[in-house]
C-alpha positions as CSV (number, residue, x, y, z in Angstrom):
1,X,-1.5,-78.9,-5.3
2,X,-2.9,-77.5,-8.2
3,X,-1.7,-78.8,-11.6
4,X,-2.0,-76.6,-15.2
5,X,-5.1,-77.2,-16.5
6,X,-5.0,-79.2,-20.3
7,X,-7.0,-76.9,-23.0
8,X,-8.4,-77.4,-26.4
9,X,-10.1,-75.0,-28.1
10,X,-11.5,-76.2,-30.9
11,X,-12.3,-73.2,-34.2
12,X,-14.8,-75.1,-36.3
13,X,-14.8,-72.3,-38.9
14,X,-11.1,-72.1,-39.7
15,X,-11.2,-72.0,-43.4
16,X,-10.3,-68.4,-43.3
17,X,-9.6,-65.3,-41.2
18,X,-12.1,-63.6,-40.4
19,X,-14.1,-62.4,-37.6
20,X,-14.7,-66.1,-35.5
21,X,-10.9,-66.2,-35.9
22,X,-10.7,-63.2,-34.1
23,X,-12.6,-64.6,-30.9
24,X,-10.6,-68.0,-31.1
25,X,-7.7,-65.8,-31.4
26,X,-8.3,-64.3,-28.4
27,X,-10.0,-67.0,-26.0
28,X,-6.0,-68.9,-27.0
29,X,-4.6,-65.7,-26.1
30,X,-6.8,-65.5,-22.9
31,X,-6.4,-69.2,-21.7
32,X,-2.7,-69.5,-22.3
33,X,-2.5,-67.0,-19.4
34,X,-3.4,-70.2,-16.8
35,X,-3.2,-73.4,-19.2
36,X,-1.9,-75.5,-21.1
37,X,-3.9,-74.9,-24.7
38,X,-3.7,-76.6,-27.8
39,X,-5.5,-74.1,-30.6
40,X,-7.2,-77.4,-32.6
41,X,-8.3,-76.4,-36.3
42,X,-8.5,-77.9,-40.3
43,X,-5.0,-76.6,-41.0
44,X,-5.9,-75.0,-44.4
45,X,-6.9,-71.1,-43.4
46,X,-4.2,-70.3,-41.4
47,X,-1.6,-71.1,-38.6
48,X,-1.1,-70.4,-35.2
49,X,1.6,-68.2,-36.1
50,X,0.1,-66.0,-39.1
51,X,-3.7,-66.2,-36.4
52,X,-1.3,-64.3,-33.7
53,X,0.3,-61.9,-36.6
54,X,-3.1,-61.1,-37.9
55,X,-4.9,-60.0,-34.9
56,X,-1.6,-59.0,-32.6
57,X,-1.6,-61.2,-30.5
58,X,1.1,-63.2,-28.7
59,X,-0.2,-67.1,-29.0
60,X,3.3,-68.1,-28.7
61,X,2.7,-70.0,-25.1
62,X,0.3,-72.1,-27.2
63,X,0.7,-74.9,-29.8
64,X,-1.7,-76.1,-32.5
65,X,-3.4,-79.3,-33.2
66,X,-4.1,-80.0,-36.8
67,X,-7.4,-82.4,-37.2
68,X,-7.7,-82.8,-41.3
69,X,-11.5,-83.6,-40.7
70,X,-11.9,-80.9,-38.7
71,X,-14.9,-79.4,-41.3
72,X,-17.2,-81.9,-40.5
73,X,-20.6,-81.7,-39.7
74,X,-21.0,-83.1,-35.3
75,X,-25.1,-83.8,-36.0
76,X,-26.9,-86.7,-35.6
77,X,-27.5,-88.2,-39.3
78,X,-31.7,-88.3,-39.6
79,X,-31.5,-90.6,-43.2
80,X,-27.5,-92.4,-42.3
81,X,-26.9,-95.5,-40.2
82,X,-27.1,-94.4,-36.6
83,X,-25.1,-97.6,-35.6
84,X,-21.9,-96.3,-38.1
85,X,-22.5,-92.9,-36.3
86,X,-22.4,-94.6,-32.7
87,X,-19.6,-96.2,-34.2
88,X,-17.7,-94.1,-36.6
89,X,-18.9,-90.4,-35.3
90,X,-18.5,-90.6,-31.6
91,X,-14.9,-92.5,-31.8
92,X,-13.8,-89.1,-33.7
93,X,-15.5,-87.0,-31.1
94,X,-14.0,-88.7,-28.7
95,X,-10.6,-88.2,-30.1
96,X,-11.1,-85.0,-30.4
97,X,-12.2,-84.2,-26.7
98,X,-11.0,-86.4,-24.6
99,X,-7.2,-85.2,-24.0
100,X,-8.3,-81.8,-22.2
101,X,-9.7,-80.9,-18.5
102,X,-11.6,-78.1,-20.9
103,X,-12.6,-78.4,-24.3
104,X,-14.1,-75.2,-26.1
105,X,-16.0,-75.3,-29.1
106,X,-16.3,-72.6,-31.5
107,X,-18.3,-72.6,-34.8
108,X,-22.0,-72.6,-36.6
109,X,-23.3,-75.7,-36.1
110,X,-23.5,-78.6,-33.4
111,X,-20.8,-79.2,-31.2
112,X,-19.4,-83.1,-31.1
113,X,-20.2,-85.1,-27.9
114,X,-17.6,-84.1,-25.6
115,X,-15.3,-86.5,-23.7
116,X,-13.2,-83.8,-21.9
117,X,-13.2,-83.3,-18.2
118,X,-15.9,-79.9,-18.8
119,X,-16.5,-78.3,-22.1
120,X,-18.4,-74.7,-23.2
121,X,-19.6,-73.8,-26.2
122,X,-19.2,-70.4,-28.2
123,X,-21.7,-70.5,-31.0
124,X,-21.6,-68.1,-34.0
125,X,-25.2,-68.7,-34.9
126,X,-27.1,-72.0,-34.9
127,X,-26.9,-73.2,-38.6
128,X,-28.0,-76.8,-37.0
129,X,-30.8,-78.2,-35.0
130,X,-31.7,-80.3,-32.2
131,X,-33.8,-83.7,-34.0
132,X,-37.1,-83.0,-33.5
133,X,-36.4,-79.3,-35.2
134,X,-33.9,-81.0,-38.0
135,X,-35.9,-83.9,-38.8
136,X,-39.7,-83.2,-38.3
137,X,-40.2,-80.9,-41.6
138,X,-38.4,-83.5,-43.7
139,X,-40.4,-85.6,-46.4
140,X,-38.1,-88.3,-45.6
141,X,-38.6,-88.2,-41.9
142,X,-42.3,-88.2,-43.0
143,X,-42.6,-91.0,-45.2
144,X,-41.5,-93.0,-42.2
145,X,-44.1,-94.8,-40.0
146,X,-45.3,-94.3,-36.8
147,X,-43.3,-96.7,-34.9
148,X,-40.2,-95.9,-37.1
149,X,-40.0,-92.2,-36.4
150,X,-40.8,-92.7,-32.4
151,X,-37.5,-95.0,-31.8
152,X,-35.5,-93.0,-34.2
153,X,-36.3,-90.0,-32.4
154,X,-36.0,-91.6,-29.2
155,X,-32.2,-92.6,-30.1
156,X,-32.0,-89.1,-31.4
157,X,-33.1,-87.5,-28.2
158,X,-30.6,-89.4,-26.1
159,X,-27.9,-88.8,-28.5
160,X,-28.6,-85.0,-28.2
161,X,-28.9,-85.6,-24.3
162,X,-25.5,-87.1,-23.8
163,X,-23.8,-84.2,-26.5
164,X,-25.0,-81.2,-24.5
165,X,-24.7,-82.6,-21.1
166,X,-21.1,-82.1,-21.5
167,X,-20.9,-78.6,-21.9
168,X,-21.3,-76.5,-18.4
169,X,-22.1,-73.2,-20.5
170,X,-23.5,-72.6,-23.9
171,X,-22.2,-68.9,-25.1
172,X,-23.3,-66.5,-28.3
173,X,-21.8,-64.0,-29.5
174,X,-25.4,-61.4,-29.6
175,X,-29.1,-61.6,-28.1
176,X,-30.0,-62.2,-31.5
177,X,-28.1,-65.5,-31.8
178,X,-28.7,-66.7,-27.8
179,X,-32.8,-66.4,-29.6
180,X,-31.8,-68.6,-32.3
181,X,-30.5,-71.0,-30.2
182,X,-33.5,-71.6,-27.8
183,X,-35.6,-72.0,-30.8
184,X,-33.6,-74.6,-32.3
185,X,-31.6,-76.1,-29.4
186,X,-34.2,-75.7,-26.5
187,X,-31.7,-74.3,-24.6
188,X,-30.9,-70.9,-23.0
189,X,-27.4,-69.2,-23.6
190,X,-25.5,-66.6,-21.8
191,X,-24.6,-63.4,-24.5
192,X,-20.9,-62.6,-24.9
193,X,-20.1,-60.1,-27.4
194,X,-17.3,-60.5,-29.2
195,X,-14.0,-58.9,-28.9
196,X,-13.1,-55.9,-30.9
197,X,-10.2,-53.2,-30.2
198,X,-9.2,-50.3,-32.9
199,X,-5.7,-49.2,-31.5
200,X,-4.1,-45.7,-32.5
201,X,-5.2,-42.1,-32.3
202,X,-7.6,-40.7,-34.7
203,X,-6.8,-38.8,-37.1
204,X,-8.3,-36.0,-39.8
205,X,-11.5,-37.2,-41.9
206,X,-12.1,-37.9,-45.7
207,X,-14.9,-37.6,-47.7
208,X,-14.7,-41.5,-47.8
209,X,-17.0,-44.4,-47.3
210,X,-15.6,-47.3,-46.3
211,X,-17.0,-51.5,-46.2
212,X,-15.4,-54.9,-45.1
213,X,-15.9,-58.4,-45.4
214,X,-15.2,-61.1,-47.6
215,X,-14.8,-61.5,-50.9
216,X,-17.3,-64.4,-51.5
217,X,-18.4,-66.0,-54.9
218,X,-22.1,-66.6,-53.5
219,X,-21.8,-62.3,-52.1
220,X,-23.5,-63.2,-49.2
221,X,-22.2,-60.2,-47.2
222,X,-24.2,-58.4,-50.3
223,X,-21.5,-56.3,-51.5
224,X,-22.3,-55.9,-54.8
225,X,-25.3,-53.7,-53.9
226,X,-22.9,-51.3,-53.0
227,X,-22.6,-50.7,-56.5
228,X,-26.0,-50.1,-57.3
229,X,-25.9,-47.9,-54.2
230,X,-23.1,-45.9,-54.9
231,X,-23.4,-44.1,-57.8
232,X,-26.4,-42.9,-56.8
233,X,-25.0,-41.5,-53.7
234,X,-22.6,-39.7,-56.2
235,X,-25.0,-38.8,-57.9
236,X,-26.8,-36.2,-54.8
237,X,-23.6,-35.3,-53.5
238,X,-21.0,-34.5,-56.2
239,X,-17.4,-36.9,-57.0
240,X,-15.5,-35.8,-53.7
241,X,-16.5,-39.0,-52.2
242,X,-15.0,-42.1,-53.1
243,X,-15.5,-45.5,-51.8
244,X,-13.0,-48.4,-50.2
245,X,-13.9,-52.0,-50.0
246,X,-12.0,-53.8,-47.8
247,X,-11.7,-57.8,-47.2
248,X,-10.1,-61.1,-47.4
249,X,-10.0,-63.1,-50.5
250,X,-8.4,-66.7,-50.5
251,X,-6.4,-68.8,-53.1
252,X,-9.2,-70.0,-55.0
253,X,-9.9,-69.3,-58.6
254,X,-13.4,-68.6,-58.1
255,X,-13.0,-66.2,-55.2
256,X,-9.8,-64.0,-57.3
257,X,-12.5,-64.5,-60.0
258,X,-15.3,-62.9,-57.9
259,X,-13.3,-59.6,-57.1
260,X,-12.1,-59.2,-60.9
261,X,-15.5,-58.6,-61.4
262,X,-15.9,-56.3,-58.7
263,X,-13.2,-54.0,-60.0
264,X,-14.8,-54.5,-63.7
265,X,-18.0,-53.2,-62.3
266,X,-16.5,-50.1,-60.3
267,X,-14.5,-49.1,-63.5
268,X,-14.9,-45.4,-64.1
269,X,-16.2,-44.8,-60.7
270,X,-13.5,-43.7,-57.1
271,X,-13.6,-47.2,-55.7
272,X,-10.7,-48.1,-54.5
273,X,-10.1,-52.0,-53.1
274,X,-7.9,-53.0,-50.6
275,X,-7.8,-57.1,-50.8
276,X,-5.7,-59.1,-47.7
277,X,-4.1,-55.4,-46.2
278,X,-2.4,-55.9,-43.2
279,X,-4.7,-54.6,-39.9
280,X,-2.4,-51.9,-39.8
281,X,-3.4,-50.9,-43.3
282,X,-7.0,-51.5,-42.6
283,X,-6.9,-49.9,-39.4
284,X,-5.7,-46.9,-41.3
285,X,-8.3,-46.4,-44.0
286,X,-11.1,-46.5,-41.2
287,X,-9.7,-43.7,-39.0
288,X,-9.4,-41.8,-42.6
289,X,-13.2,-42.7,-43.4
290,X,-16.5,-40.7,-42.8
291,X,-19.2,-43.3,-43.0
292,X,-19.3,-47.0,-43.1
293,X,-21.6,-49.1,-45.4
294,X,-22.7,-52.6,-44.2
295,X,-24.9,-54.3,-47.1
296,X,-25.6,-57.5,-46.0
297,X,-29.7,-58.2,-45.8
298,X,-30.2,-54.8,-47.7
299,X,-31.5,-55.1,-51.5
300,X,-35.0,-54.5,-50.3
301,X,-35.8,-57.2,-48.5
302,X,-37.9,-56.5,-45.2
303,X,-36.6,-58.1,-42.1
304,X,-39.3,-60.7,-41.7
305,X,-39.1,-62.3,-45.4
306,X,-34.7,-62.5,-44.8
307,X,-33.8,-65.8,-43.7
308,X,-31.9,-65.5,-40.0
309,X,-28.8,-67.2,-41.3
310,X,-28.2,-64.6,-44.2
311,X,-28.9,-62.2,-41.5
312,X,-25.6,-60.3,-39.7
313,X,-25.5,-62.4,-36.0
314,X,-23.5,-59.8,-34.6
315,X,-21.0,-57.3,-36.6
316,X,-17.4,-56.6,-35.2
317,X,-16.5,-55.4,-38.2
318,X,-19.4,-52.5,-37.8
319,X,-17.9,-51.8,-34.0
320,X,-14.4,-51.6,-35.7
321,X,-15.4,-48.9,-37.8
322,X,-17.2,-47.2,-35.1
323,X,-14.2,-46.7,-32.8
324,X,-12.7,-45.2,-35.6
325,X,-14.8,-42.9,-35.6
326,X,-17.3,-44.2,-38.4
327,X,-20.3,-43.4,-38.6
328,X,-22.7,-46.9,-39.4
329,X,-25.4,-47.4,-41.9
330,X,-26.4,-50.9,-41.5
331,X,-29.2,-53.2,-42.2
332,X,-32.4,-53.3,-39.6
333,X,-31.5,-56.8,-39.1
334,X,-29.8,-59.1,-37.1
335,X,-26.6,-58.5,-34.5
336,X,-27.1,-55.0,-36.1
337,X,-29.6,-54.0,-34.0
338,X,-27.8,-54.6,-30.7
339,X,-25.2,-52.1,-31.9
340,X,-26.2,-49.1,-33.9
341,X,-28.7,-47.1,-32.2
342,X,-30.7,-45.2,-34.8
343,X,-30.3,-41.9,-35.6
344,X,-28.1,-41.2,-32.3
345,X,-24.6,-43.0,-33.0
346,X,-25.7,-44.5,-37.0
347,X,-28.6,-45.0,-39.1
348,X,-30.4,-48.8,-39.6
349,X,-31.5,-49.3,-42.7
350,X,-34.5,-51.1,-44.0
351,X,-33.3,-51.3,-47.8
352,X,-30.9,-49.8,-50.3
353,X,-32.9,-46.8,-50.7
354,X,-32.5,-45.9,-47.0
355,X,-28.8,-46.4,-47.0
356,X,-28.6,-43.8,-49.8
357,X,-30.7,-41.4,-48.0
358,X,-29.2,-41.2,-44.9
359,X,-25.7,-41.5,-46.1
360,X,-26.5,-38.2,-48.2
361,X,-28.2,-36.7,-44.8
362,X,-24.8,-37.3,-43.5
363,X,-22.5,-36.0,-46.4
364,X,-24.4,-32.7,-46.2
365,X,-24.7,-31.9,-42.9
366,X,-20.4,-32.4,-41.0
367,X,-22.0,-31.0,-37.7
368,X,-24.5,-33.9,-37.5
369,X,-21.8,-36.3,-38.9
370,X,-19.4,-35.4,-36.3
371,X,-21.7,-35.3,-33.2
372,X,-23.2,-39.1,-34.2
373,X,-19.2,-39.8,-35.2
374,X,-18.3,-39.0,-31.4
375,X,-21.6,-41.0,-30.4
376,X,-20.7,-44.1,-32.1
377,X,-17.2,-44.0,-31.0
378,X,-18.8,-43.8,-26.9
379,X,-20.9,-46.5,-28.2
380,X,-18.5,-49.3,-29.9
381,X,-16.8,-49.1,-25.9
382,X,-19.4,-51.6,-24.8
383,X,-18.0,-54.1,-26.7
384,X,-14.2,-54.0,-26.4
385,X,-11.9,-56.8,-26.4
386,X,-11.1,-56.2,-22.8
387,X,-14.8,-57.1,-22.0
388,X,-14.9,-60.1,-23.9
389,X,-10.9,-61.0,-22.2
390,X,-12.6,-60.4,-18.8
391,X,-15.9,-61.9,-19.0
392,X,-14.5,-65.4,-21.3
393,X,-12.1,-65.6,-18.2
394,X,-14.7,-65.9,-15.8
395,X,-16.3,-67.9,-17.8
396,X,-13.2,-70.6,-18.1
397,X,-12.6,-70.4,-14.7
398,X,-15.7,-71.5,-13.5
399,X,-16.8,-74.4,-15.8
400,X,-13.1,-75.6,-14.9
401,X,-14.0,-75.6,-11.1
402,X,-16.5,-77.6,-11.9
403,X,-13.8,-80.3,-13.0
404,X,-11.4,-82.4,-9.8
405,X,-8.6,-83.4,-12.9
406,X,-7.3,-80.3,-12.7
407,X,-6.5,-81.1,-8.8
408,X,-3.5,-83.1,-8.3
C-alpha cells in the first residue's frame, strides 16, 4: 500500500520575495498535490501564508518549518577545522534532511549533505564551488605544502562525493546556469525554466516604459542607469513618455534609504515608482506599458569583462513583461539571451547606448512596436508556469521512485 510521501523543500534564498520565491512557491504548490510538504525557510522574508498571497497560490495543504540558521553557507571550509565541520556542519545537515522521503533544495550556493530518503537540487546560479575550483586559486591554499594540500583535498573530494550522491537530479533554472554548473561543480544539469504566468486580458497601451526588481543598496540589478538612460530617451522622443520602476524594498534603513535617493534623482523628470504593489497592481502597469527596460550588466560593459554572477541567470521578470505584451530591451548577457530574440520579439542590448537607440526605434515606429509586442507575447508561452508545474512534477515523481520509504 502506498503511504504519502514526507517533503521538505528547502528555499535557501528566503530573505525576500522575489523571483526564487516564486519557483519555491510553486514546487510547495506542486508537491502538496501528492505529499506531505513542509515549505523549510529563515523565517525573516516572509511566511507561508503572505508566499501563497503574493504569488496566488493556495499553499494552505502545506506547513512551514522555520530553521533560524537557515542562511548559512553548506561548503566545505578550505582554511576552518574540517573535524568541527564533520562534527558541527553535517549534524545540522542532517537535521535538516533527514525527516523527508524527498528533500529539495533551492538557492545559490551548495546544497548541505543530504540525509533524506532522495533529494534534487534546483540551483539559481552556482555562487559556490566544488574544492579543487574553490580552493586552488587561493594564496592560502598555496602557501600550504605539498603533502598538506593532497590530504586536505582528498578529505575535500570525499566530502563533496558523499554531498552530491544524495541528490538523483541537479536542476537550473537556464542553459546559461546548467554551463556554470559543469564548470564549477563538474557535473551536468537538466534546464527547467522557471515558472511565470501574467493572468488577465490585455488592455490599451501607454506611452510608458516600465522596469522591476529590487531595490538594493549595492544596485546590482543596475537601476540607476536607468537614469542616465532616460532623459536621454526624452530627450529624441518628446515628454509623452514617462517611466515606472517597480520592485520590492524591505524594512531596512539602508534599503528605504536607497530608494529616497532614487526619487531625489528622478525629481523633475515622469518617473513614477511603485515600491511593494500588490501583483495585481504590478500586473496592471505592465499590460498598460509599451517597452520594458532591464539594466542589469548594461553601463558599457561588454559581455566577456562582466562577472557571470552580476550577470541575469535567467529573467522571469522580462517574460512577465512580455506576456503583457512588452516589448524587451535587455542586456546581451546572461539568461537574457535564452529569451529575447533580437530584433524579432525585443532588442539585446550591448550597453546603455544601445538601449536608448532601440527604445527610440521603437517609440517612433507603433507598427514595428506592435508586430514585435505580439511576437514577444507568442514567445514568453515557452516558459509558462504550467511548463514548469508539469515538467517539476515529473521530475518529483521520478527521483521519489527511486526511494522504497515511501512504500508501506
Amino acid at each position: 500500500m502506498r503511504t504519502v510521501p514526507r517533503v521538505g523543500v528547502f528555499d535557501h534564498l528566503s530573505a525576500d520575495l522575489g523571483g526564487s520565491q516564486l519557483v519555491v512557491a510553486r514546487m510547495v504548490s506542486v508537491l502538496s498535490e501528492e505529499c506531505s510538504v513542509d515549505l523549510i525557510h529563515g523565517g525573516k522574508g516572509y511566511t507561508l501564508a503572505g508566499l501563497g498571497e503574493a504569488f496566488g497560490l493556495d499553499l494552505r495543504r502545506a506547513t512551514e518549518r522555520i530553521i533560524p540558521d537557515a542562511g548559512r553557507s553548506f561548503a566545505v571550509p578550505g582554511e576552518h577545522s574540517l573535524a568541527g565541520y564533520v562534527k558541527h556542519g553535517l549534524r545540522f545537515d542532517r537535521s535538516l534532511t533527514e525527516p523527508y522521503d524527498l528533500f529539495v533544495y533551492s538557492g545559490h550556493g551548495l546544497p548541505p549533505v543530504s540525509s533524506a530518503s532522495t533529494a534534487l537540487v534546483y540551483c539559481h546560479f552556482p555562487i559556490e564551488a566544488r574544492p579543487e575550483a574553490e580552493l586552488a586559486p587561493t594564496m592560502a591554499w598555496q602557501r600550504r605544502s605539498a603533502i598538506d594540500r593532497r590530504i586536505r583535498m582528498a578529505s575535500y573530494n570525499y566530502l563533496w562525493r558523499r554531498r552530491m550522491r544524495g541528490y538523483r537530479r541537479v536542476l537550473a533554472n537556464s542553459q546559461f546556469t546548467a554551463a556554470w554548473i559543469e564548470r564549477l561543480w563538474g557535473i551536468r544539469a537538466g534546464v527547467m525554466y522557471p515558472p511565470v504566468s501574467m493572468e488577465g486580458p490585455l488592455g490599451p497601451k501607454r506611452d510608458v516604459i516600465v522596469s522591476i526588481g529590487r531595490f538594493d543598496p549595492r544596485d546590482r540589478k543596475n537601476v540607476g542607469v536607468q537614469f542616465e538612460a532616460f532623459p536621454r530617451f526624452l530627450s529624441q522622443v518628446g515628454d509623452t513618455w514617462s517611466l515606472c520602476i517597480m520592485g520590492f524594498c524591505g524594512e531596512a534603513p539602508e534599503e528605504r534609504k536607497y530608494v529616497d535617493m532614487l526619487r531625489d534623482r528622478a525629481r523633475g523628470l515622469p518617473v513614477t515608482f511603485l515600491v511593494n504593489a500588490d501583483r495585481s497592481r504590478v500586473r496592471q502597469s505592465l499590460r498598460e506599458a509599451k517597452l520594458f527596460w532591464h539594466s542589469r550588466g548594461l553601463a558599457g560593459h561588454e559581455e566577456e569583462s562582466l562577472p557571470a554572477w552580476r550577470m541575469e541567470h535567467f529573467g522571469i521578470a522580462t517574460v512577465e513583461a512580455m506576456m503583457a505584451g512588452c516589448v524587451p530591451l535587455v542586456p546581451a548577457s546572461g539568461g537574457q539571451l535564452e529569451i529575447v530574440e533580437h530584433a524579432m520579439n525585443g532588442f539585446l542590448c550591448r550597453d546603455v547606448d544601445a538601449l536608448i537607440a532601440h527604445s527610440v526605434e521603437l517609440a517612433n515606429d507603433d507598427t514595428l512596436r506592435a508586430r514585435m509586442s505580439d511576437k514577444a507575447t507568442e514567445r514568453s508561452m515557452a516558459f509558462r508556469a504550467e511548463v514548469f508545474d508539469r515538467g517539476f512534477r515529473e521530475a518529483a515523481r521520478e527521483v521519489l521512485s527511486t526511494t522504497a520509504r515511501v512504500i508501506a
